[in-house]
SELUMTOR-9451 format. One record per residue (C-alpha): residue in one letter; x, y, z. Coordinates in pm, whole numbers, padded with zeros to 5 digits, always signed. Example, Ala and Ser with C-alpha at 12.3 -4.5 7.8 and 13.67 -1.06 7.14 Angstrom:
// residues 2
A+01230-00450+00780 S+01367-00106+00714 
END
This chain:
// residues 434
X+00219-01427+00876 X+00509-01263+00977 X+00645-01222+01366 X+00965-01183+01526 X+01315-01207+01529 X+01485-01367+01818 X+01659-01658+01944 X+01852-01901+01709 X+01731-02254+01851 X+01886-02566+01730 X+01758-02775+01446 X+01443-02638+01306 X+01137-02820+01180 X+00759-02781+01139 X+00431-02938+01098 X+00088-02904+01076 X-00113-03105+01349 X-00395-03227+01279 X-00477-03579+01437 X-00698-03745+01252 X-00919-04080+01277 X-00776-04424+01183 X-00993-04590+00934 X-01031-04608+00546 X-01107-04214+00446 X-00918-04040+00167 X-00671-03726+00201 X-00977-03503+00203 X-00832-03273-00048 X-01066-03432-00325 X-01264-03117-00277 X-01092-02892-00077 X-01389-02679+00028 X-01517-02999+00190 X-01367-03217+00498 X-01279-03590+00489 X-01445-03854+00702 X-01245-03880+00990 X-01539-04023+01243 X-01611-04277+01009 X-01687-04562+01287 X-01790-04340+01560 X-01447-04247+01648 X-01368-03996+01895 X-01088-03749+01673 X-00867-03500+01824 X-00652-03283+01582 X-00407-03040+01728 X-00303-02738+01544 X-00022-02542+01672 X+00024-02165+01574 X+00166-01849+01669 X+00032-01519+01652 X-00284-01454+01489 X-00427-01684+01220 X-00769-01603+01272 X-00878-01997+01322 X-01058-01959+01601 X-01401-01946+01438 X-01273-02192+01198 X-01181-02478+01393 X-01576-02431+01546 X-01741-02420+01170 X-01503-02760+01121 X-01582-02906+01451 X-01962-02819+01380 X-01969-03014+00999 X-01774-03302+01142 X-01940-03464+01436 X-01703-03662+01677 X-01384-03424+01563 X-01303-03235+01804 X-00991-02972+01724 X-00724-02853+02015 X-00542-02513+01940 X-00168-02457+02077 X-00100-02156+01982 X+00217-01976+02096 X+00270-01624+02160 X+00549-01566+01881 X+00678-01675+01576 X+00987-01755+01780 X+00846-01983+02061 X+00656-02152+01799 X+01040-02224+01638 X+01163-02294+01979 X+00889-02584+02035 X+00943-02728+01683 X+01333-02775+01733 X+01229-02904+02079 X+01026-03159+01964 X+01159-03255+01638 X+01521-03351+01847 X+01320-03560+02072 X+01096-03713+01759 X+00784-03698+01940 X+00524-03429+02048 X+00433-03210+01727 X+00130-03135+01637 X-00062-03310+01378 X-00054-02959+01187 X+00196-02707+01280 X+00194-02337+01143 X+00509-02220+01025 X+00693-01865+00930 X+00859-01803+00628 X+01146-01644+00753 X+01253-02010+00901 X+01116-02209+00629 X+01428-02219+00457 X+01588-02428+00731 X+01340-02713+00707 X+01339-02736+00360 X+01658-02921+00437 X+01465-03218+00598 X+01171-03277+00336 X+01160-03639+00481 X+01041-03501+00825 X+00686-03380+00645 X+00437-03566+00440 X+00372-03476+00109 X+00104-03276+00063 X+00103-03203-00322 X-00274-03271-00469 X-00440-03221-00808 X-00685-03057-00610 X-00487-02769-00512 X-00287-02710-00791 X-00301-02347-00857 X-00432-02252-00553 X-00185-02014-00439 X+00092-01740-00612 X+00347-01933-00747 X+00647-01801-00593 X+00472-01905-00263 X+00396-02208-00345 X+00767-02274-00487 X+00918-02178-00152 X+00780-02494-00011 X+00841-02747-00309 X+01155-02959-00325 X+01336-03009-00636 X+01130-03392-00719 X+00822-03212-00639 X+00725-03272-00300 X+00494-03001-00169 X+00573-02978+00227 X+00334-02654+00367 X+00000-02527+00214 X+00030-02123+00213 X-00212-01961+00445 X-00106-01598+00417 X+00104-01297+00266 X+00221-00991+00404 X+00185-00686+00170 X+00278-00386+00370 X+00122-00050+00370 X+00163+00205+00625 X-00062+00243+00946 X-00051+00589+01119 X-00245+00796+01380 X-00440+01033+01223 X-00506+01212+01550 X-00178+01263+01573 X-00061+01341+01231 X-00337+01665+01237 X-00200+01765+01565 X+00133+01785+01408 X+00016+01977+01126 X+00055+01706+00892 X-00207+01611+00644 X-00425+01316+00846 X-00640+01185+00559 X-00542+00863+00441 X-00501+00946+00109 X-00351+01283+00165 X-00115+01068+00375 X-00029+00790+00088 X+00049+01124-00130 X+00255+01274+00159 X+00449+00938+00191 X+00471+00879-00164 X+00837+00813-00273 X+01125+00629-00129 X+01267+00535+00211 X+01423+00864+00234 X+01034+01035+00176 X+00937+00856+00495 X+01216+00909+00693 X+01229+01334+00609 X+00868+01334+00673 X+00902+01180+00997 X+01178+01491+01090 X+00895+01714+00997 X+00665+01496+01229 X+00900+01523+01564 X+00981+01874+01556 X+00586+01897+01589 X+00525+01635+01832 X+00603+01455+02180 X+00534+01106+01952 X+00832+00943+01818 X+00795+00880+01390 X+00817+00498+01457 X+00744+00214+01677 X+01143+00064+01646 X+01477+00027+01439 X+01424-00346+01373 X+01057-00340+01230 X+01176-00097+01003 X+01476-00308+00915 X+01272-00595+00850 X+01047-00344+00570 X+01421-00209+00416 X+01597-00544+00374 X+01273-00748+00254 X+01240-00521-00058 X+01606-00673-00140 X+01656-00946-00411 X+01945-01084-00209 X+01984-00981+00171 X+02245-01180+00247 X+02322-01465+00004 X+02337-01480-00351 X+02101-01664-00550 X+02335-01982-00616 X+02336-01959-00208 X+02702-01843-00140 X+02710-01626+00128 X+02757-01215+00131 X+03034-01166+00422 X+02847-00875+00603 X+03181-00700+00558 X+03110-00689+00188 X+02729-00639+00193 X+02696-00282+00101 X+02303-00295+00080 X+02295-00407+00429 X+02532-00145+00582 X+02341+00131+00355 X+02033+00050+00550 X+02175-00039+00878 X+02344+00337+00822 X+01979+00524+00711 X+01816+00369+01024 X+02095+00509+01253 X+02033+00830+01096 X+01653+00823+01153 X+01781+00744+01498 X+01963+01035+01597 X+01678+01216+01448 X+01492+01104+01698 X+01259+00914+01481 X+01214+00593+01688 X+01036+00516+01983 X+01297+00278+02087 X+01068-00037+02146 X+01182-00324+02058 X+00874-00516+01840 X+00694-00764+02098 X+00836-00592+02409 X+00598-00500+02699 X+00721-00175+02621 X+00631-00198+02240 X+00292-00313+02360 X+00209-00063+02620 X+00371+00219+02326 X+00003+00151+02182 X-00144+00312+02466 X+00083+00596+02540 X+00088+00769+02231 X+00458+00658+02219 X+00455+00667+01842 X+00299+00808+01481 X+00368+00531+01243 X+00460+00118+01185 X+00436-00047+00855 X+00208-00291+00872 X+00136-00637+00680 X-00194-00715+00676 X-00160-00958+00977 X-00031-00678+01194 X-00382-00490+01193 X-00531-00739+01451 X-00213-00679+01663 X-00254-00341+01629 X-00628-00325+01698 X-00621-00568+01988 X-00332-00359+02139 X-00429-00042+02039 X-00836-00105+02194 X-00980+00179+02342 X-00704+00429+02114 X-00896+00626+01828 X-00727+00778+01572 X-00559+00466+01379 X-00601+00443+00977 X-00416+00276+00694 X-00261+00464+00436 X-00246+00246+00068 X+00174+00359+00025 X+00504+00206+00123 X+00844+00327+00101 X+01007+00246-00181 X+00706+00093-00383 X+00628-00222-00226 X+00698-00544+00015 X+00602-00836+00173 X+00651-00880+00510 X+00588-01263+00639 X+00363-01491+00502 X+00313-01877+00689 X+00228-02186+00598 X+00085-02540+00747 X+00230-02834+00727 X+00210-03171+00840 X+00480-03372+01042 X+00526-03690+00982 X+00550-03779+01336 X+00136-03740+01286 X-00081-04060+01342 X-00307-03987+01109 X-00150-03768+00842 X-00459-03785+00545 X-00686-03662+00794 X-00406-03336+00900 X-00435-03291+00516 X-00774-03304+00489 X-00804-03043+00715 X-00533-02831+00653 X-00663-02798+00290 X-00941-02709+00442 X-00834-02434+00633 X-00649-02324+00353 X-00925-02320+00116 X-01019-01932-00030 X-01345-01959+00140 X-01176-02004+00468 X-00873-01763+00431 X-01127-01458+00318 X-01315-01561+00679 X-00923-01551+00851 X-00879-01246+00730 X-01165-01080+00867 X-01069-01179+01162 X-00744-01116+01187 X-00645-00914+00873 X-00425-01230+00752 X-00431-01177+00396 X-00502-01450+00200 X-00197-01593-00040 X-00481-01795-00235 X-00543-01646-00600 X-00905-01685-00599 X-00942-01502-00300 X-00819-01157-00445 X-01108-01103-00661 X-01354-01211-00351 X-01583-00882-00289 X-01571-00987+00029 X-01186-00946+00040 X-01228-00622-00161 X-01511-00471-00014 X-01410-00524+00326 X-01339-00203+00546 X-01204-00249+00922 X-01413-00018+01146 X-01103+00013+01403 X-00891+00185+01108 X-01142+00402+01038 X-01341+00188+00852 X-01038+00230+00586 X-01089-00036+00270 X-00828-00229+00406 X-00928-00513+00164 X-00903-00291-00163 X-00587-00115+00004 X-00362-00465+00073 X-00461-00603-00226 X-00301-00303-00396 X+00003-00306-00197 X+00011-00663-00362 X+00006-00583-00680 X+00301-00350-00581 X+00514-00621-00497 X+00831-00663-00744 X+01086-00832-00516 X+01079-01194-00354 X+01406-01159-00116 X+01630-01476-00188 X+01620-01655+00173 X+01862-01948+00249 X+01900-02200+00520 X+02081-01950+00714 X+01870-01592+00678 X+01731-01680+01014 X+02060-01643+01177 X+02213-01359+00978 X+01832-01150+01020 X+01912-01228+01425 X+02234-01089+01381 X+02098-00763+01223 X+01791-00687+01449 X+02030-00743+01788 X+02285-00471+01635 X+01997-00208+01587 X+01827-00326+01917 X+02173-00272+02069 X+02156+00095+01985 X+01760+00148+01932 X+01603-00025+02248 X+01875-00130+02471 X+02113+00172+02424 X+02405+00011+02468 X+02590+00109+02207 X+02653+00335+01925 X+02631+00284+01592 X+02997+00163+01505 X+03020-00035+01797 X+02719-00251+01761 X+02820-00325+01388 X+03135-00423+01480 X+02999-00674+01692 X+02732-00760+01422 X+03056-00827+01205 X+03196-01060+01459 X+02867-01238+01524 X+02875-01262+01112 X+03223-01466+01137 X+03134-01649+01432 X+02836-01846+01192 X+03116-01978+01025 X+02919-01955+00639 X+03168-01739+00479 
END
C-alpha cells in the first residue's frame, strides 16, 4: 500500500511484529492457510503488528485470535506511511521496541534492504510462488534471503465524481469516462481544461499525487539501473513532468491540497475537486473520507496506459522474541484467502497470484463507487502494468525532494515554478549522491 511522502528520518528499518509463544512449534508456514501452535502449554501470546494506513486486518487479527485460543493480537497502527518510517528509525537506533511484525512501504524498502541482518529470513517452500515475481524480488537479497512477505499492489485507475462530471457537461458514465480519458497524460490534463471552464471544482486533488502517478510509470526516476545516480540537473524525464504539472497548474487544474492535509481531507466534503488516481488501497480512504458524498465511481483507464502506485510488505525484526511464531502469522495474513478478505475491506489489492482469478476478487463491486466492478476493473489496470520504476537506497530522499518543490508552488504558494526547482536542484546537491 502506498502513502505519503514526507520527512527523511534517519536510518530506516522494518519489521513485522508478531510476538509469538516460546515453546517447540514450527514456523507455521507448513501450510500457510493454517496458523502454528503458539499456546502450546497454555501460554498467554501477545503479537503486535504495527501498520499504517489501511490494511484491512482488523477482521483478520479477530478470525486469527478466534482459531488460536490464548493468542491474543495488539494492532499499532500509525496514521501514515511516514510516521510508521519515523517509528522504525526510532526504534531500530535504540535496538529495542519494534513490533514482532511491522508493515512496511515500498517506496522505503530500498533503504532496508541494506541491513538484511536486522530481519529474519522468511523464505519457505511453502510460499514459493505465492506472489508476482518482481514483488517478491524487491525483497530478496542476492544469497536468497527473503526479508518481507508482499501484502499488496497498487494498480491505479482513475476515481472521479460523476455528479460532477454531468454537471460539467462531461460524459459521467464510467465507461464513457475511461473512453473520454483514454490516451496519455496530456488526454487527462486537456480534459481537465475542458472540466474547469465548466465548473467551481478544481480537475485534481494536488500536484504531488499526480507526480507520484507520472514518475512511477518511469523505468528509472532517478538512478540508473547499475544504481549511479541521475543529477536532477540532467534528469530530463523529471523536469518534463515537473514542467506538465506546472502547466496543469496555471490552468487551474489543482485543488492545491497537499495529499494527507486536513485540507486534502476536508476537499472530500467540499466538492473541492473532480478527479485523483487511485490505487486500489486509496478507495477505503476515499470512501471513509468521502462518507455521506454521492456521486464517486471508478473509471477502468490511466494516463499513459498503466501504473502501480505503492504496494507493502510484512516483515519480521529480528529484535522479535519469538520470530517462527511472527512468521507463522504473517504467512498467514498473507495467505490469498486472507488478502481477497483485506481487500474487501479496504480495497488493498492483493499482490498474491492466486488471488487474481478469485471470483470473489473479480466479482466484487464496491457499493460506495457506485457499485463499480472494482475487482474486474484493478485487476485490469494490472494487467496494464509494463513498468517496475528502478528504486534505490536513496528514492526516498530524492521523491521528498520532488513532492516539497511542487508543494512549494501547488499547496503552500510560495513560489513559482523556477524558483522552487532551483531549490529542488540545491536540495539535489545537498544529498551529496552525485
Amino acid at each position: 500500500m502506498r502513502h505519503p511522502i514526507r520527512t527523511l528520518a534517519a536510518l530506516a528499518c522494518a519489521g513485522v511484529l508478531v510476538a509469538g509463544c516460546s515453546g517447540g512449534t514450527d514456523n507455521g508456514a507448513d501450510d500457510p492457510g493454517t496458523t502454528a501452535d503458539p499456546g502450546a502449554g497454555g501460554e498467554e501470546i501477545t503479537l503486535v503488528v504495527a501498520t499504517f494506513n489501511e490494511f484491512g486486518y482488523e477482521d483478520l487479527f479477530a478470525e486469527y485470535e478466534a482459531d488460536n485460543p490464548g493468542i491474543t493480537v495488539e494492532h499499532r497502527k500509525a496514521a501514515t506511511s511516514n510516521e510508521a518510517r519515523d517509528n522504525m528509525n526510532t526504534r531500530l537506533a535504540a535496538g529495542s521496541g519494534l513490533a514482532d511484525i511491522e508493515g512496511i512501504e515500498v517506496d522505503w524498502l530500498p533503504e532496508l534492504m541494506q541491513y538484511p541482518d536486522r530481519f529474519v529470513d522468511l523464505a519457505s517452500d511453502e510460499v514459493e510462488g505465492r506472489w508476482f515475481d518482481w514483488k517478491t524480488a524487491a525483497v530478496t537479497t542476492d544469497d536468497g534471503k527473503l526479508i518481507g512477505y508482499g501484502t499488496d499492489i497498487g494498480p491505479e485507475a482513475v476515481c472521479y465524481r460523476a455528479d460532477l462530471f454531468e454537471a460539467a457537461g462531461l460524459p459521467a458514465d464510467r465507461d464513457e469516462v475511461a473512453a473520454l480519458l483514454e490516451g496519455d497524460w496530456d488526454t487527462y490534463f486537456d480534459v481537465g481544461r475542458d472540466f474547469v471552464a465548466s465548473s467551481d471544482a478544481a480537475w485534481f486533488d494536488s500536484a504531488g499525487a499526480t507526480w507520484q502517478g507520472m514518475a512511477n510509470q518511469l523505468e528509472t526516476p532517478f538512478e540508473n539501473l547499475d544504481g549511479t545516480v541521475i543529477p536532477l540537473a540532467d534528469n530530463t524525464e523529471m523536469k518534463g513532468i515537473y514542467d506538465d504539472i506546472m502547466a496543469a497548474l496555471d490552468a487551474d487544474l489543482s485543488a492545491g491540497n497537499e495529499q494527507w492535509s486536513e485540507d486534502w481531507t476536508n476537499g472530500f466534503q467540499n466538492d473541492s475537486f473532480a478527479t485523483m488516481l487511485c490505487p486500489g488501497w486509496m478507495l477505503g480512504i476515499i470512501a471513509g473520507n468521502a462518507e455521506g458524498v454521492e456521486g464517486w465511481d471508478i473509471a477502468d483507464v490511466f494516463p499513459g496506459g498503466g501504473g502501480n502506485w505503492g504496494g507493502s510488505y510484512l516483515t519480521v525484526p529480528d529484535q522479535t522474541e519469538h520470530p517462527e511464531e511472527a512468521k507463522a502469522l504473517a504467512a498467514w495474513l498473507t495467505a490469498p484467502e486472507q488478502q481477497i478478505k483485506a481487500f474487501e475491506a479496504k480495497g488493498t489489492f492483493p499482490s498474491q497470484v492466486d488471488a487474481l482469478s478469485d471470483p470473489a476478487l473479480t466479482g466484487f463491486t464496491h457499493e460506495f463507487f457506485n457499485n463499480a466492478p472494482a475487482g474486474q476493473i484493478l485487476a485490469n489496470r494490472a494487467e496494464a502494468i509494463t513498468v517496475q520504476p528502478f528504486k534505490g537506497p536513496n528514492y526516498f530522499a530524492m521523491a521528498e525532494i520532488m513532492t516539497d518543490a511542487l508543494n512549494r508552488v501547488d499547496s503552500a504558494g510560495t513560489d513559482d515554478a523556477d524558483s522552487s526547482w532551483e531549490k529542488a536542484l540545491v536540495a539535489f546537491d545537498a544529498l551529496g549522491l552525485e
